[in-house]
DOVOSE-167757 format. One record per atom (N, C-alpha, C): residue in three letters; x, y, z. Coordinates in steps of 0.1 Angstrom, whole numbers, plus 5000, padded with zeros to 4 digits. Example, Ala and Ser with C-alpha at 12.3 -4.5 7.8 and 13.67 -1.06 7.14 Angstrom:
// DOVOSE-167757
res ALA; c1 5132; c2 4943; c3 5078
res ALA; c1 5123; c2 4955; c3 5078
res ALA; c1 5132; c2 4967; c3 5078
res SER; c1 5128; c2 4978; c3 5071
res SER; c1 5137; c2 4989; c3 5071
res SER; c1 5129; c2 5000; c3 5079
This chain:
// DOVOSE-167757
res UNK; c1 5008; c2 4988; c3 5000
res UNK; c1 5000; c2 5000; c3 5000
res UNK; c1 5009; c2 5012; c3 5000
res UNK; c1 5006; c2 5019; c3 4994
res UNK; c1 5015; c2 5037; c3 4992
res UNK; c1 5010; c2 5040; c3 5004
res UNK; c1 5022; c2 5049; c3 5004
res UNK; c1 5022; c2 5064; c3 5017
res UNK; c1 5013; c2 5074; c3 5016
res UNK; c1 5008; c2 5078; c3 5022
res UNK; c1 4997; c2 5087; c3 5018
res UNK; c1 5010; c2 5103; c3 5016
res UNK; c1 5003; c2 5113; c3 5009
res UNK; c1 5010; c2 5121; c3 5009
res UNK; c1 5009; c2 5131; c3 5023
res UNK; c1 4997; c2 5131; c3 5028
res UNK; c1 4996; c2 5137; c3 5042
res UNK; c1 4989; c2 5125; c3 5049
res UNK; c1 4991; c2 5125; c3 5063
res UNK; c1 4982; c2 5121; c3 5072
res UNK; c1 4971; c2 5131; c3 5078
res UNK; c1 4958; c2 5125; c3 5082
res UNK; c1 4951; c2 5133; c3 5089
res UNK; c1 4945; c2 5128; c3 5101
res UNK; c1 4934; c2 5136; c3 5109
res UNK; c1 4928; c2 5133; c3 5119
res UNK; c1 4917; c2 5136; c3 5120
res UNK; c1 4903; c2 5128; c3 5128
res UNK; c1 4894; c2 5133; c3 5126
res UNK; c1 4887; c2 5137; c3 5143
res UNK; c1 4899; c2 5132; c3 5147
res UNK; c1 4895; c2 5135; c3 5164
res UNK; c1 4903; c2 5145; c3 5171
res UNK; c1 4912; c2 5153; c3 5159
res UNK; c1 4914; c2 5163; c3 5165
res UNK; c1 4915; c2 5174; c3 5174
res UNK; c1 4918; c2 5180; c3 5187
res UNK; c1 4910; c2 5188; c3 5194
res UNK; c1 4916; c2 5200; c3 5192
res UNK; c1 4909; c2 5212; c3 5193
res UNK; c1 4919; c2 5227; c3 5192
res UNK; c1 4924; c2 5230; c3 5204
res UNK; c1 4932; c2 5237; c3 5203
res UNK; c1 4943; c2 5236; c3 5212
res UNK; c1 4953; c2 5246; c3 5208
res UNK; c1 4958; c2 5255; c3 5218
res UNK; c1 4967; c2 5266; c3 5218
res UNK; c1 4982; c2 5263; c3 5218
res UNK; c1 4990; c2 5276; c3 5215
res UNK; c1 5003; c2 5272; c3 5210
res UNK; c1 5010; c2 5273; c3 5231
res UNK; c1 5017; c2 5264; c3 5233
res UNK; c1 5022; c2 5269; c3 5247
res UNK; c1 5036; c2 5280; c3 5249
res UNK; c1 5042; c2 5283; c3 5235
res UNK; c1 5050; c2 5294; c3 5236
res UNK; c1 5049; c2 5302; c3 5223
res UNK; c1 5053; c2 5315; c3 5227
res UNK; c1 5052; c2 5323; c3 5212
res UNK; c1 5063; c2 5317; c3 5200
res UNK; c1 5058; c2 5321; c3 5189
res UNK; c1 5065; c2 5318; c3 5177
res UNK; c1 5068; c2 5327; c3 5169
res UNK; c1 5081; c2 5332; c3 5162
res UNK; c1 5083; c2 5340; c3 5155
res UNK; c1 5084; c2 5334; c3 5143
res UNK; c1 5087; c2 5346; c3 5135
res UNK; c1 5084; c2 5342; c3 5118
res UNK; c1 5098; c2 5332; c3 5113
res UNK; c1 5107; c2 5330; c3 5123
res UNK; c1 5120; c2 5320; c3 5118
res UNK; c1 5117; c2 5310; c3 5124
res UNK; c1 5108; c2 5303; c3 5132
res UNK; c1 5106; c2 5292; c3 5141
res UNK; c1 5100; c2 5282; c3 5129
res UNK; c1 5115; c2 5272; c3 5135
res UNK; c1 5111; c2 5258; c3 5124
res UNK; c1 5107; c2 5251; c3 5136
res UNK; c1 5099; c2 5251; c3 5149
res UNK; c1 5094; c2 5245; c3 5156
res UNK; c1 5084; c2 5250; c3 5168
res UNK; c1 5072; c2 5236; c3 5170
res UNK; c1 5060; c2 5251; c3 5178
res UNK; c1 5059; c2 5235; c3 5190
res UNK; c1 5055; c2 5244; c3 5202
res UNK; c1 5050; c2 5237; c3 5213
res UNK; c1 5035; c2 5234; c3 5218
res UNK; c1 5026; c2 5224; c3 5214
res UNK; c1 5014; c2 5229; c3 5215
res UNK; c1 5008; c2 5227; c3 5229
res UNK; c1 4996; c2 5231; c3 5236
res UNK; c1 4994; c2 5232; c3 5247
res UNK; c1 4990; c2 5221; c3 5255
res UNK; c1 4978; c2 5215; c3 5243
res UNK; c1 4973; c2 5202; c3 5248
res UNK; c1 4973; c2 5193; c3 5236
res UNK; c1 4979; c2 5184; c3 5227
res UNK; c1 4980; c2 5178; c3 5215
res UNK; c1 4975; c2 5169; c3 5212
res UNK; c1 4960; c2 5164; c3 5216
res UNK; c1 4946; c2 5157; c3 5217
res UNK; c1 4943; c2 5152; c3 5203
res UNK; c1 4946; c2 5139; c3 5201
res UNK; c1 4942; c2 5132; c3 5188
res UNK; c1 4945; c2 5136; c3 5171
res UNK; c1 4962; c2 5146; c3 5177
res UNK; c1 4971; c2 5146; c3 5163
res UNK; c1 4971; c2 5130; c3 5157
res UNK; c1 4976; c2 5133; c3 5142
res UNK; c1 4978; c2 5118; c3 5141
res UNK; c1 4995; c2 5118; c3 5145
res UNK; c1 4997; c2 5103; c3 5143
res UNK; c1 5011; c2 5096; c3 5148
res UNK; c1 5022; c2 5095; c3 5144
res UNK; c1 5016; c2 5097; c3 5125
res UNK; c1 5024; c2 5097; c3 5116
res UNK; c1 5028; c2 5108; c3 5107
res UNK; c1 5041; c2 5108; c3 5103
res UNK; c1 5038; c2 5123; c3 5096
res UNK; c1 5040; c2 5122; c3 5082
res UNK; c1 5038; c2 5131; c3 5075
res UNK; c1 5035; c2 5148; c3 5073
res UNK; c1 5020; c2 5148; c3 5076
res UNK; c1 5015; c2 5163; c3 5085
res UNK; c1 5005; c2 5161; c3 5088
res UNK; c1 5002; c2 5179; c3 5089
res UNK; c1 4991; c2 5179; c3 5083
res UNK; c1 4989; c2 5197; c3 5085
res UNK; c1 4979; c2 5204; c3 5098
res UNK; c1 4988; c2 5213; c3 5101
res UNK; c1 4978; c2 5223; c3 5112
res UNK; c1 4977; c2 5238; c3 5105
res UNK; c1 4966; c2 5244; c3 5113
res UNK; c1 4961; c2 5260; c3 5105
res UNK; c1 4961; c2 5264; c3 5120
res UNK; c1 4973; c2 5272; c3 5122
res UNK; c1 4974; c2 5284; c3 5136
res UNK; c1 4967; c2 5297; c3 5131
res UNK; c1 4961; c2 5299; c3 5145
res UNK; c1 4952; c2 5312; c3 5142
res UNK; c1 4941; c2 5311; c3 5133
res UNK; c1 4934; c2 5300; c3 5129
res UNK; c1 4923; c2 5301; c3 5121
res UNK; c1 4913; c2 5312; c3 5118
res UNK; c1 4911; c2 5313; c3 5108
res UNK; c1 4899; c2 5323; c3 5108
res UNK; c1 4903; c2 5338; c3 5111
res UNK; c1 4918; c2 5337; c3 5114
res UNK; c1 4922; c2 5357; c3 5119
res UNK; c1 4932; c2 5361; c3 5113
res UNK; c1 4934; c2 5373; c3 5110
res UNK; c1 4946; c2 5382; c3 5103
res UNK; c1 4959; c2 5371; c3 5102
res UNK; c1 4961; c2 5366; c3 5115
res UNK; c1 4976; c2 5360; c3 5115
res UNK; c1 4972; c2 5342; c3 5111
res UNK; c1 4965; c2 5338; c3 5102
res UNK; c1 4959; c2 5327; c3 5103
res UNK; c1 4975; c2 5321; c3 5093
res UNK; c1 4983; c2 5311; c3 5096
res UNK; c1 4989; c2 5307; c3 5088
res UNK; c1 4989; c2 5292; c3 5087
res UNK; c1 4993; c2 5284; c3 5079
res UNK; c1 4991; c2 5267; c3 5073
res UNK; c1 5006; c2 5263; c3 5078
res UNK; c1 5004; c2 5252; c3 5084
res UNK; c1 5020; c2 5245; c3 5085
res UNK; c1 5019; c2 5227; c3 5082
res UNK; c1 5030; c2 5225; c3 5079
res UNK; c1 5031; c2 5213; c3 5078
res UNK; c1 5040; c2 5205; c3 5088
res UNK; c1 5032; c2 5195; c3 5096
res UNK; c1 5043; c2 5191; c3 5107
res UNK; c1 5046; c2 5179; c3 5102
res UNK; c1 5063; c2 5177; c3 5107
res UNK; c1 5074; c2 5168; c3 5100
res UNK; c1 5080; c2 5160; c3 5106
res UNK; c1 5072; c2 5164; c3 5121
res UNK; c1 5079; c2 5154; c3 5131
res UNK; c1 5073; c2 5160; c3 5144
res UNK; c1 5079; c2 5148; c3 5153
res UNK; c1 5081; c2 5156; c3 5169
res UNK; c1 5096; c2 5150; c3 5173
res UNK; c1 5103; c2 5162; c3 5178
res UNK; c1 5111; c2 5162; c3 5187
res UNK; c1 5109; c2 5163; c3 5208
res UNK; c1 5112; c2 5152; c3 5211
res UNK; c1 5107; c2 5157; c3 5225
res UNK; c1 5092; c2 5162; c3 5224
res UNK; c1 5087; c2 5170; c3 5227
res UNK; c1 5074; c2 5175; c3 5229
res UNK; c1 5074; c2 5189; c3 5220
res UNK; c1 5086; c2 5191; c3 5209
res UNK; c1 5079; c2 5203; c3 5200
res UNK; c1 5077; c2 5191; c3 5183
res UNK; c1 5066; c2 5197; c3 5180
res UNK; c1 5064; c2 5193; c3 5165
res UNK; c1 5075; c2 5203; c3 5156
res UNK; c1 5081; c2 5198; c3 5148
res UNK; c1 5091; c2 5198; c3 5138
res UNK; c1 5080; c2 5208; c3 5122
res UNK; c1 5082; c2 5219; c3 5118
res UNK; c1 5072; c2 5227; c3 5108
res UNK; c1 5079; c2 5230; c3 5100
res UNK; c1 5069; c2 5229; c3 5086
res UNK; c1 5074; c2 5238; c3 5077
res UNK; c1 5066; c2 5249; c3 5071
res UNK; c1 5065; c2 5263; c3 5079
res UNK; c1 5059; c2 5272; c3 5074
res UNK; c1 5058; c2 5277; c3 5063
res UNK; c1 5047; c2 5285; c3 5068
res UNK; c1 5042; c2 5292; c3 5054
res UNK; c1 5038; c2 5279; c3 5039
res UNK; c1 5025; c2 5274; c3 5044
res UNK; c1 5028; c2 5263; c3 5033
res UNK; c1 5015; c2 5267; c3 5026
res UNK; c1 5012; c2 5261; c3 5016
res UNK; c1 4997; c2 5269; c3 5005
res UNK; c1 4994; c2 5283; c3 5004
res UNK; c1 5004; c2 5289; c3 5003
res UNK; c1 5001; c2 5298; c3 5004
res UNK; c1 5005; c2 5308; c3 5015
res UNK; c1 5004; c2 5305; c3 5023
res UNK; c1 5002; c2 5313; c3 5038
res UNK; c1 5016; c2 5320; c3 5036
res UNK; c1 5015; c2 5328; c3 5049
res UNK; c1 5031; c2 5336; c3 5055
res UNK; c1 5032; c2 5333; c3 5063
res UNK; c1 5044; c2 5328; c3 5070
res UNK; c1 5053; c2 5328; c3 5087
res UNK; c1 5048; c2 5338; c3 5093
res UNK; c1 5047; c2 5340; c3 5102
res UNK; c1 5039; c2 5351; c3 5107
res UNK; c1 5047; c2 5352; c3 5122
């Protein structure tokens, strides 16, 4: 069976970033990480819905930060 090109989740929960991020951060800390999937590449949308709304692609976890690659479809690092 192929790799999917992303993984997803459908039990997702939303959940806050637990440190700030600037626009060079190849890595985010999330607050509570409730039914991410396991496997990666897997996408999140920080800020949804508001001025700073940007798309990432997570590529990993290290220890407890997820591994990103911003600004993806579009979006800007913010």
């Amino acid at each position: 069976m192929p790799t999917p090109s992303r993984y997803y989740s459908s039990t997702a929960a939303k959940t806050t970033l637990s440190s700030s991020v600037d626009s060079s951060s190849a890595s985010i800390l999330l607050a509570a990480p409730s039914g991410l999937p396991s496997q990666y590449p897997f996408t999140l949308i920080l800020e949804k819905d508001s001025a700073n709304e940007e798309i990432v692609t997570v590529t990993g976890l290290v220890g407890s930060s997820y591994s990103v690659t911003r600004g993806v479809d579009g979006s800007t690092a913010k």
